[in-house]
MARKOL-34309 format. One record per residue (C-alpha): residue number from 1; residue in one letter; x, y, z. Coordinates in nm, 3 decimals, always signed. Example, Ala and Ser with C-alpha at 12.3 -4.5 7.8 and 13.67 -1.06 7.14 Angstrom:
2
@num:1; residuo:A; xx:+1.230; yy:-0.450; zz:+0.780
@num:2; residuo:S; xx:+1.367; yy:-0.106; zz:+0.714
END
This chain:
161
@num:1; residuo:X; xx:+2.802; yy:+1.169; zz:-0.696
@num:2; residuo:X; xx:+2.921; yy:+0.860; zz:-0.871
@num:3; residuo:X; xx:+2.618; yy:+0.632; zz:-0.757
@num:4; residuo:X; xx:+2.400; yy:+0.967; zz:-0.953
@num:5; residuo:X; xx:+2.581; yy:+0.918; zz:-1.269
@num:6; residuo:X; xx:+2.555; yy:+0.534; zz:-1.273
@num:7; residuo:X; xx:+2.184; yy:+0.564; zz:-1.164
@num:8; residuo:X; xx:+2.100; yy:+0.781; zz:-1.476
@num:9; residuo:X; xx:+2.333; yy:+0.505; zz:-1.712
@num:10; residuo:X; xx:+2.151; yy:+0.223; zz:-1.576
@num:11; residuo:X; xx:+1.786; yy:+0.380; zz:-1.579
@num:12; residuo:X; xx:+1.839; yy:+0.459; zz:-1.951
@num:13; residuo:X; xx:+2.109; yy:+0.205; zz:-2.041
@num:14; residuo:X; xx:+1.873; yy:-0.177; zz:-1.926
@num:15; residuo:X; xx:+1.531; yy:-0.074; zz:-2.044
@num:16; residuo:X; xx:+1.727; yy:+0.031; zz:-2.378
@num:17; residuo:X; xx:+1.882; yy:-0.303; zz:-2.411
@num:18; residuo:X; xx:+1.589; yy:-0.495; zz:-2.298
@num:19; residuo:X; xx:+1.397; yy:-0.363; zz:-2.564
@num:20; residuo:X; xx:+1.637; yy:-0.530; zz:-2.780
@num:21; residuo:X; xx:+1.422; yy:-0.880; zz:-2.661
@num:22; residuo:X; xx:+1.122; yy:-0.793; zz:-2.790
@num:23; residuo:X; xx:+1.250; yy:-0.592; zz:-3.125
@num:24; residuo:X; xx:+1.350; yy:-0.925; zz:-3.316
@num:25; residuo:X; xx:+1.171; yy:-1.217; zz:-3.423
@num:26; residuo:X; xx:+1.339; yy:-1.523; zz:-3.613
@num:27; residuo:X; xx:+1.669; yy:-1.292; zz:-3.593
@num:28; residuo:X; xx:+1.508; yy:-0.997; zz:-3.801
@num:29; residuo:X; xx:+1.433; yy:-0.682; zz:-3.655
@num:30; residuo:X; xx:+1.089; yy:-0.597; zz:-3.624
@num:31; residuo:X; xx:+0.998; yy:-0.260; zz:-3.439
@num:32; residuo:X; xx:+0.631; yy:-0.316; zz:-3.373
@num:33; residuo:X; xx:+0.619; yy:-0.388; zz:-3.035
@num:34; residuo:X; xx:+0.875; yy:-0.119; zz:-2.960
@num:35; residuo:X; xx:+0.665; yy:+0.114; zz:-3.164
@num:36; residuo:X; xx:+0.316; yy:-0.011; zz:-3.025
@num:37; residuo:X; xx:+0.451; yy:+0.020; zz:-2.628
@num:38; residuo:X; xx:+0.562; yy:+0.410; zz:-2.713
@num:39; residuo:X; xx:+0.256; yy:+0.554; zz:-2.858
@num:40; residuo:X; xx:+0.044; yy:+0.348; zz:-2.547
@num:41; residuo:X; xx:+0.290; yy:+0.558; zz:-2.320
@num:42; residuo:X; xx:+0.247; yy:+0.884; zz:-2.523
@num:43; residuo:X; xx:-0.130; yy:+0.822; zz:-2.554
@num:44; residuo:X; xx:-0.131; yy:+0.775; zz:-2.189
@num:45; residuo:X; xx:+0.074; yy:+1.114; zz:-2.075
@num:46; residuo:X; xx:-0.126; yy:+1.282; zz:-2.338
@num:47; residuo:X; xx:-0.488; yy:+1.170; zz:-2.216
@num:48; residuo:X; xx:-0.358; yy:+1.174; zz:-1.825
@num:49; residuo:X; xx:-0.297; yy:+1.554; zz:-1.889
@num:50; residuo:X; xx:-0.585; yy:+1.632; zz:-2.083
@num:51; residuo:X; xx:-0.872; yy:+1.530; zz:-1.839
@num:52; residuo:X; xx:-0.637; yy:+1.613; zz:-1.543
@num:53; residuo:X; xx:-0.638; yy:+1.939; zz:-1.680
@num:54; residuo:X; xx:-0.961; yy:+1.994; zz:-1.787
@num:55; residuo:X; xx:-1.125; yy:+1.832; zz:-1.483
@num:56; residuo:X; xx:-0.873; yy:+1.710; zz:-1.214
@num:57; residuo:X; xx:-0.971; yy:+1.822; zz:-0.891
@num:58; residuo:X; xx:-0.748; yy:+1.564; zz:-0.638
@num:59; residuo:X; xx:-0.378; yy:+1.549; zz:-0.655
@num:60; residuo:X; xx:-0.238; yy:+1.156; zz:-0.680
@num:61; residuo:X; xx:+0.121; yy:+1.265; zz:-0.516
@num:62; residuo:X; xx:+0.160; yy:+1.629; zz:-0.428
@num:63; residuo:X; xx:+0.459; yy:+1.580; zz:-0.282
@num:64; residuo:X; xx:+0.637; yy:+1.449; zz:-0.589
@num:65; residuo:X; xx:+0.447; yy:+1.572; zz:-0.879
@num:66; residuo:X; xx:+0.184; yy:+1.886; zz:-0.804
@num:67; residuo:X; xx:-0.019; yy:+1.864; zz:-1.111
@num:68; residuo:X; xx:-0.081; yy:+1.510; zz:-1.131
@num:69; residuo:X; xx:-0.405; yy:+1.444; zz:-1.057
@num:70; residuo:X; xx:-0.659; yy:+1.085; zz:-1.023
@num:71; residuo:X; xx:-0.871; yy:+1.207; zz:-1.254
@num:72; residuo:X; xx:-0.566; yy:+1.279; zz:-1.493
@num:73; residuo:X; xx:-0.464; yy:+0.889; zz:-1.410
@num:74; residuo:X; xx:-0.773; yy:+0.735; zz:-1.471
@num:75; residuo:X; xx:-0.828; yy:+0.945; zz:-1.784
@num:76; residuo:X; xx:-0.481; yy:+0.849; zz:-1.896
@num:77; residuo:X; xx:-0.565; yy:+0.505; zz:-1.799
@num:78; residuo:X; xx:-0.922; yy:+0.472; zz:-2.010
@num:79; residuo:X; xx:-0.816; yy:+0.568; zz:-2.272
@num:80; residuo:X; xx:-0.482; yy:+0.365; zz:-2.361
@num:81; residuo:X; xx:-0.642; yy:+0.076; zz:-2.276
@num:82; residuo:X; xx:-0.950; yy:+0.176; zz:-2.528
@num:83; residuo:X; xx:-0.652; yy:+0.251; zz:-2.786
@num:84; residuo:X; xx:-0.487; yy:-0.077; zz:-2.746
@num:85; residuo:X; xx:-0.706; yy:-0.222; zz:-2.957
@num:86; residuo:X; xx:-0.603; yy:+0.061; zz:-3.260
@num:87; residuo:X; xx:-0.255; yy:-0.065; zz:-3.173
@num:88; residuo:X; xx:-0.339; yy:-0.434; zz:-3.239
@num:89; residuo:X; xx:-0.504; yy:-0.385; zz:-3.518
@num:90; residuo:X; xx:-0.231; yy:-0.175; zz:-3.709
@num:91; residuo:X; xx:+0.097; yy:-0.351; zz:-3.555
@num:92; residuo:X; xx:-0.066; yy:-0.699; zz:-3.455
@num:93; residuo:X; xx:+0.239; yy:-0.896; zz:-3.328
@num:94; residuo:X; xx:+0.048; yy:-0.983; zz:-3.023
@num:95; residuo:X; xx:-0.319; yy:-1.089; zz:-2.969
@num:96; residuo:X; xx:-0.586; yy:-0.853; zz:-2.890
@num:97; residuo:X; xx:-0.574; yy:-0.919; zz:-2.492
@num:98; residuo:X; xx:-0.177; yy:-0.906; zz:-2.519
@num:99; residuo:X; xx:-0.243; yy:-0.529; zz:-2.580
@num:100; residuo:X; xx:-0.465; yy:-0.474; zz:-2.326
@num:101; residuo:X; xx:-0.240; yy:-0.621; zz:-2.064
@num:102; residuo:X; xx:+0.056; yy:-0.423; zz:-2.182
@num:103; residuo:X; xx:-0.214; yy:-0.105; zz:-2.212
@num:104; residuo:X; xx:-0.253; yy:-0.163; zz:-1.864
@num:105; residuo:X; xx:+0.120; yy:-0.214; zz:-1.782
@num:106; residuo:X; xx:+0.175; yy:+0.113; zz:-1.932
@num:107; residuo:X; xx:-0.108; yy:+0.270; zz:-1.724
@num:108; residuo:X; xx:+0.050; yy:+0.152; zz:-1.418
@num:109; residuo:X; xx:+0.454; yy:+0.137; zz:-1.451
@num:110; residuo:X; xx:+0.395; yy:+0.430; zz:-1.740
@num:111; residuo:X; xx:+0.269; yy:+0.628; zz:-1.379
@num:112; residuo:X; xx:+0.557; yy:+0.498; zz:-1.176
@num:113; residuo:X; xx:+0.837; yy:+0.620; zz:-1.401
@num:114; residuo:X; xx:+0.672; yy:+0.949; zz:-1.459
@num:115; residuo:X; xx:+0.705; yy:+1.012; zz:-1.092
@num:116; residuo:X; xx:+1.033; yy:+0.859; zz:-1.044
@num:117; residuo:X; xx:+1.133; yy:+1.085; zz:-1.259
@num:118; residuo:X; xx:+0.981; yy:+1.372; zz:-1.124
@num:119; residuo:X; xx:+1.110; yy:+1.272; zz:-0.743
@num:120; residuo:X; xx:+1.469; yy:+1.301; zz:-0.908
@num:121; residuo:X; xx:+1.400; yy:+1.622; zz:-1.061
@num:122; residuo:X; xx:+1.275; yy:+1.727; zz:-0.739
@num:123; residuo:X; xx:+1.612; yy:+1.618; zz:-0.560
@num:124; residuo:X; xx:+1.815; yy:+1.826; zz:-0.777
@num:125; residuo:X; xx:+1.575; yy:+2.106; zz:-0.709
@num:126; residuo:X; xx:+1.565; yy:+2.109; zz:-1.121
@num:127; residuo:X; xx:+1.265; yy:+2.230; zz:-1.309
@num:128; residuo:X; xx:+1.329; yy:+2.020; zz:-1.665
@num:129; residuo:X; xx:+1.583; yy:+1.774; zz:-1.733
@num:130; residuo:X; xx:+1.742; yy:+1.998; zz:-2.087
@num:131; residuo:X; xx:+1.642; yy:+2.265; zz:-2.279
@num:132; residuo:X; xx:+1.607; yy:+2.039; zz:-2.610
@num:133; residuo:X; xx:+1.160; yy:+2.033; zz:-2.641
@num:134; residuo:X; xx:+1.115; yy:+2.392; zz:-2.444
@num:135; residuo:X; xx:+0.769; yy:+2.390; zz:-2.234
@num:136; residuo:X; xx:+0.787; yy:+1.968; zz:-2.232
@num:137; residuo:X; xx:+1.065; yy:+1.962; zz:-1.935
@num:138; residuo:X; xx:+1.347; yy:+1.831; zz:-2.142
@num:139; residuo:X; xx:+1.345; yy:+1.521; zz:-2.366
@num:140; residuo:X; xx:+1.368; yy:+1.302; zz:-2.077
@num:141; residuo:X; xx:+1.014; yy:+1.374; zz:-1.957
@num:142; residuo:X; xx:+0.951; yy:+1.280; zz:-2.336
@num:143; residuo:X; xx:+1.042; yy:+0.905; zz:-2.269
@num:144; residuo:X; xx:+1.071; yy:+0.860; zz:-1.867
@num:145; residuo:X; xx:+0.728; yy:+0.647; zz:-1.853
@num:146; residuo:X; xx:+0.847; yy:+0.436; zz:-2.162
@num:147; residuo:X; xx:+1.167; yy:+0.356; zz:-1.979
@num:148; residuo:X; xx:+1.043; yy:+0.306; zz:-1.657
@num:149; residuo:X; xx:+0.783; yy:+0.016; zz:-1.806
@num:150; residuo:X; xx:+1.011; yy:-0.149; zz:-2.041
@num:151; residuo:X; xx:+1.150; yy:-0.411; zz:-1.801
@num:152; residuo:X; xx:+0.774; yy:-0.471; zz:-1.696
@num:153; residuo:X; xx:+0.638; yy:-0.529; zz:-2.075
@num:154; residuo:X; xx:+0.962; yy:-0.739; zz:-2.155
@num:155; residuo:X; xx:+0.902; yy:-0.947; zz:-1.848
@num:156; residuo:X; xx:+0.521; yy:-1.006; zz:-1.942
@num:157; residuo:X; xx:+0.653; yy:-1.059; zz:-2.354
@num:158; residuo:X; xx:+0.913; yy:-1.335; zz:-2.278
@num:159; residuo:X; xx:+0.644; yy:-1.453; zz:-1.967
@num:160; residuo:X; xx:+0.379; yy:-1.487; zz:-2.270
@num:161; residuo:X; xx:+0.623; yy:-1.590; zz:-2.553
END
């Protein structure tokens, strides 16, 4: 049971500090590329659901996660990488391709974590994660993509900068 509870402190606890990295320049704190990375991850869950929904047909990992679906993914996946370029435009801090890289590291570790978290839901034969956002599966289904591709984005930042 203790290698559970230190799991769920270090899966929350780096990503949360690594963010840290990218949040100040020059030694102020500038929450643009925190920002910009969450609304690629929420634009991703949101458009992954919508054409999964309206037209997903095969299932990416049954096993893990039901619902999810390829078309879902690759919906998901088209369109945060077509809304990078909003992101650049209102946040800047990184050049245009900069945003489609991380647009694309969101796609892919964005995926990952959702599933992760999913597989531990699964293991704990638990539905949602809290009761705090009813019908979302608990607040951690709210942010487990965006802390599942922190470390990623943060290594391709500092790689970059």
């Amino acid at each position: 049971m203790i290698s559970y509870a230190l799991t769920g402190v270090f899966y929350v606890t780096i990503p949360c500090v690594l963010i840290l990295f990218v949040s100040f320049k020059d030694g102020q704190y500038d929450y643009t590329a925190a920002l910009g990375l969450l609304i690629l991850t929420w634009i991703n869950d949101t458009g992954a659901f919508l054409v999964g929904s309206a037209i997903g047909k095969r299932l990416l990992f049954e096993r893990i996660s039901p619902k999810k679906t390829w078309e879902g993914f690759w919906g998901g996946a088209i369109l945060t990488i077509l809304s990078s370029y909003p992101v650049f435009l209102i946040f800047g801090v990184f050049p245009q391709r900069d945003w489609i890289v991380l647009a694309v590291i969101v796609v892919v570790f964005g995926t990952f974590g959702d599933l992760i978290e999913s597989m531990f839901k699964r293991s704990f034969a638990a539905k949602d994660t809290g009761s705090i956002l009813p019908g979302h599966g608990g607040l951690l289904d709210r942010f487990d993509s965006y802390l599942f591709l922190i470390p990623f984005a943060v290594f391709y930042i500092l790689l970059v900068y």
